[in-house]
KEDOGU-953437 format. One record per atom (N, C-alpha, C): residue number from 1; residue in three letters; atom name; x, y, z. Coordinates in steps of 0.05 Angstrom, whole numbers, padded with zeros to 5 digits. Example, Ala and Ser with C-alpha at 12.3 -4.5 7.8 and 13.67 -1.06 7.14 Angstrom:
// KEDOGU-953437
ATOM  vexgu  torgu  tise      px      py      pz
ATOM      1    ALA     N   00264  -00114   00156
ATOM      1    ALA    CA   00246  -00090   00156
ATOM      1    ALA     C   00264  -00066   00156
ATOM      2    SER     N   00257  -00045   00142
ATOM      2    SER    CA   00273  -00021   00143
ATOM      2    SER     C   00258   00001   00157
***
This chain:
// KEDOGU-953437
ATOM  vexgu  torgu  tise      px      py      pz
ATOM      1    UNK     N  -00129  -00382  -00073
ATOM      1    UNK    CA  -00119  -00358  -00060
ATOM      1    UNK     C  -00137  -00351  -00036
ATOM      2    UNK     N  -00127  -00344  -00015
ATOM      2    UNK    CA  -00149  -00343   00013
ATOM      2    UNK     C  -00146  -00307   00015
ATOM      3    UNK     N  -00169  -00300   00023
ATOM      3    UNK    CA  -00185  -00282   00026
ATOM      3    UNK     C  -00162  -00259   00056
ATOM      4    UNK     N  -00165  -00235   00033
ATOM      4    UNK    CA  -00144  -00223   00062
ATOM      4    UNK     C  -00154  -00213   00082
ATOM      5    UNK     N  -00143  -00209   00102
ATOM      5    UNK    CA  -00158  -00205   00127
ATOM      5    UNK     C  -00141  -00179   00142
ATOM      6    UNK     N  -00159  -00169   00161
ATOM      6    UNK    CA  -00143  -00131   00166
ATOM      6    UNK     C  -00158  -00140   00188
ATOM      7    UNK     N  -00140  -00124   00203
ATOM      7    UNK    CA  -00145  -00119   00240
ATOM      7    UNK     C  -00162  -00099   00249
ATOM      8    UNK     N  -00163  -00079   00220
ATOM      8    UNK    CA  -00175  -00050   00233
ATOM      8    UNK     C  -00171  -00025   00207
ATOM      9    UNK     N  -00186  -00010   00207
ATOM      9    UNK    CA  -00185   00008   00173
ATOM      9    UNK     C  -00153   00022   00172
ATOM     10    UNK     N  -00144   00025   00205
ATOM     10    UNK    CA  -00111   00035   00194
ATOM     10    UNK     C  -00089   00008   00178
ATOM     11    UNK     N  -00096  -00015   00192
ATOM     11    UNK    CA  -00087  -00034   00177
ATOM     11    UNK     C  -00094  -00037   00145
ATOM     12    UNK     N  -00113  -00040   00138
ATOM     12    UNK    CA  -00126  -00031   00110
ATOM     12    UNK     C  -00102  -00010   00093
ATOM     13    UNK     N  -00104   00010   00112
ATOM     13    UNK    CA  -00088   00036   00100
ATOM     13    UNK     C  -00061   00022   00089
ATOM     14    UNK     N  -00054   00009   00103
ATOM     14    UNK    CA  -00018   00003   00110
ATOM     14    UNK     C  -00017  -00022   00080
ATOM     15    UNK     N  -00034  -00033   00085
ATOM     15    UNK    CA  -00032  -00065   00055
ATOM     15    UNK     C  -00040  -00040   00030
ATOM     16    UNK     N  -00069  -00027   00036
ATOM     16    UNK    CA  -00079  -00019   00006
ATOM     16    UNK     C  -00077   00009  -00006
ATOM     17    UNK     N  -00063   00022   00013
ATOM     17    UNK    CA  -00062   00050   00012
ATOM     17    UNK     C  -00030   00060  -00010
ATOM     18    UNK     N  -00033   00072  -00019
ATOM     18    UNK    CA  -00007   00090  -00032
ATOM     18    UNK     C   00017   00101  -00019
ATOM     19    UNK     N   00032   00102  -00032
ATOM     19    UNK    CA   00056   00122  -00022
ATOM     19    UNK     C   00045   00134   00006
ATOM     20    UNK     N   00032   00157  -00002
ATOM     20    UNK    CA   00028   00173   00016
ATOM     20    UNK     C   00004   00173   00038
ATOM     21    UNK     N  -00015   00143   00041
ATOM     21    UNK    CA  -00032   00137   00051
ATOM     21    UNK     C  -00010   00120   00073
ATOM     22    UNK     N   00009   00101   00069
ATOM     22    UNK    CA   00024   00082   00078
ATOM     22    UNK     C   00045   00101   00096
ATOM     23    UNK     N   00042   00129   00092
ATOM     23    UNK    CA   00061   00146   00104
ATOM     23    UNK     C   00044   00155   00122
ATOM     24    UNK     N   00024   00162   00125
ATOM     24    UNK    CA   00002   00177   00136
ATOM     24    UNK     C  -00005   00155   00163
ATOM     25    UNK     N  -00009   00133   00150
ATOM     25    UNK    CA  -00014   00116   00178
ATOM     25    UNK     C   00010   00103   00196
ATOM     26    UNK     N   00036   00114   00179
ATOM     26    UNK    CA   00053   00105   00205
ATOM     26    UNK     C   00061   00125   00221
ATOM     27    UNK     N   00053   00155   00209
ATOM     27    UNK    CA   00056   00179   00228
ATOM     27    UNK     C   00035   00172   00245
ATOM     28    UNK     N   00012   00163   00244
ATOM     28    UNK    CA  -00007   00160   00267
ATOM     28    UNK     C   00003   00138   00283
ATOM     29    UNK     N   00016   00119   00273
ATOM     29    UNK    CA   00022   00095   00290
ATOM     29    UNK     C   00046   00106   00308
ATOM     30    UNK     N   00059   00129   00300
ATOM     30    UNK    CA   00075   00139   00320
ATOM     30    UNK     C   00069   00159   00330
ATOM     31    UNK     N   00052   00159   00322
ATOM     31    UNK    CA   00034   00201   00345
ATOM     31    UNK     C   00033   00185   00373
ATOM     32    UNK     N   00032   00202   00393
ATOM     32    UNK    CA   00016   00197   00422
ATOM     32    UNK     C  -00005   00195   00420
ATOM     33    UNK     N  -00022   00191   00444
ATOM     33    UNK    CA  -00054   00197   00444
ATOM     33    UNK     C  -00055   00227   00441
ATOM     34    UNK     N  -00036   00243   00441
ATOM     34    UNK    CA  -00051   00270   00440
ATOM     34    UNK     C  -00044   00282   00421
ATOM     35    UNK     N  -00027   00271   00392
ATOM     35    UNK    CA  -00025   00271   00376
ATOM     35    UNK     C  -00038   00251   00355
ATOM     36    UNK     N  -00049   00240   00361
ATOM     36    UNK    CA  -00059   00223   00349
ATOM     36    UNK     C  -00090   00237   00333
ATOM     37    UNK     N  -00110   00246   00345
ATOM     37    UNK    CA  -00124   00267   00337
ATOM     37    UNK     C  -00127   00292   00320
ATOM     38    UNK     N  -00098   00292   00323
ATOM     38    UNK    CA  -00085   00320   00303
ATOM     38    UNK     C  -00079   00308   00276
ATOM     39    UNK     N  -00059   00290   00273
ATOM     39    UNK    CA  -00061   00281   00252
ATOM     39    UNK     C  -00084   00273   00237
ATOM     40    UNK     N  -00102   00258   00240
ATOM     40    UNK    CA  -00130   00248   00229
ATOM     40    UNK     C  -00145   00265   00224
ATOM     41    UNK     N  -00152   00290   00241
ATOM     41    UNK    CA  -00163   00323   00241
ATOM     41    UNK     C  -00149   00334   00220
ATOM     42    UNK     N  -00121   00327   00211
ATOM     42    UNK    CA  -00107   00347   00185
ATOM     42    UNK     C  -00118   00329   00157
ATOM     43    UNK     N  -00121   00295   00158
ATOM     43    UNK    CA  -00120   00285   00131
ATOM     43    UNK     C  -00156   00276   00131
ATOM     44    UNK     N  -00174   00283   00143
ATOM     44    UNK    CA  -00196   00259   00150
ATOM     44    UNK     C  -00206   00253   00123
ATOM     45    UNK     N  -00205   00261   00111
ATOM     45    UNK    CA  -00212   00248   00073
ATOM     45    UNK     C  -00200   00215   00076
ATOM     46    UNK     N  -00184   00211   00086
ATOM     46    UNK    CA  -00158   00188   00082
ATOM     46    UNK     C  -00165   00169   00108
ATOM     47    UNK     N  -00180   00182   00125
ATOM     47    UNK    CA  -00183   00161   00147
ATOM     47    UNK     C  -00212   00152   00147
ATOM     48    UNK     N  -00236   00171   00137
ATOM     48    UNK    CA  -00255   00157   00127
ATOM     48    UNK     C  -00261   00151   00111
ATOM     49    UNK     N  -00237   00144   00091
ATOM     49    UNK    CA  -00244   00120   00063
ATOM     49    UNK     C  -00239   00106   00076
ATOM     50    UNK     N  -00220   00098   00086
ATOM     50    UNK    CA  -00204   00067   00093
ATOM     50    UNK     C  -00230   00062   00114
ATOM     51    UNK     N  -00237   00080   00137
ATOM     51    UNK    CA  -00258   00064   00159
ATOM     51    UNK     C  -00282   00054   00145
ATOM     52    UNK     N  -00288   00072   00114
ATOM     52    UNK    CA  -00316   00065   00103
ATOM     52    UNK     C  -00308   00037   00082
ATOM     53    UNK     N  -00289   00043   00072
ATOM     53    UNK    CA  -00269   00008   00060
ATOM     53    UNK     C  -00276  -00022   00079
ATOM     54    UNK     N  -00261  -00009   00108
ATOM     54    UNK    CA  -00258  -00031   00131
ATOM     54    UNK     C  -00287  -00049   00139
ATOM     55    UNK     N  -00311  -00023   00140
ATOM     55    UNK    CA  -00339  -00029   00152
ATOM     55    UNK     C  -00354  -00042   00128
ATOM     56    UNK     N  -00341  -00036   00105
ATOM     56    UNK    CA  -00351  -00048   00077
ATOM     56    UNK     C  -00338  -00079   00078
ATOM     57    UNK     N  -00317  -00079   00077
ATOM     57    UNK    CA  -00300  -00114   00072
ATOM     57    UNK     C  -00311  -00126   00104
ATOM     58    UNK     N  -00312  -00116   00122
ATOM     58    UNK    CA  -00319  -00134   00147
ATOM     58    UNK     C  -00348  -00143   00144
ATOM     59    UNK     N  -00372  -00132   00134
ATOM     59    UNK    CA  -00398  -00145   00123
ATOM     59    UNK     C  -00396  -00163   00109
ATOM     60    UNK     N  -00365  -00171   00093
ATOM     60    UNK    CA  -00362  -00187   00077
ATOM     60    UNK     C  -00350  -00218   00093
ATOM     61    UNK     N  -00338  -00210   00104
ATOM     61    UNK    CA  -00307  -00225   00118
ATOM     61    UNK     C  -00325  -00244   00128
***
């Protein structure tokens, strides 16, 4: 079995995330840049696991 690989901690979100984590990052994948901020500013619990997840498995990768 080969080792999975992510583009970036919102990608992370999208394979390992829940219901409502998998919902969260495709509202950001559709925010503007000036919505994009707002969203992440409402959930940031959810965006810095996955970036502290991402910076964790990439030391690995």
């Amino acid at each position: 079995m080969s080792n999975p690989q992510y583009d970036n901690a919102e990608h992370m979100m999208e394979v390992l995330g829940g219901s409502f984590v998998k919902a969260l990052v495709n509202l950001w994948y559709a925010a503007d840049s000036n919505n994009k901020p707002r969203v992440r500013a409402a959930f940031p619990e959810h965006f810095e696991r996955y970036e502290h997840l991402y910076a964790e498995w990439k030391k690995t990768a």
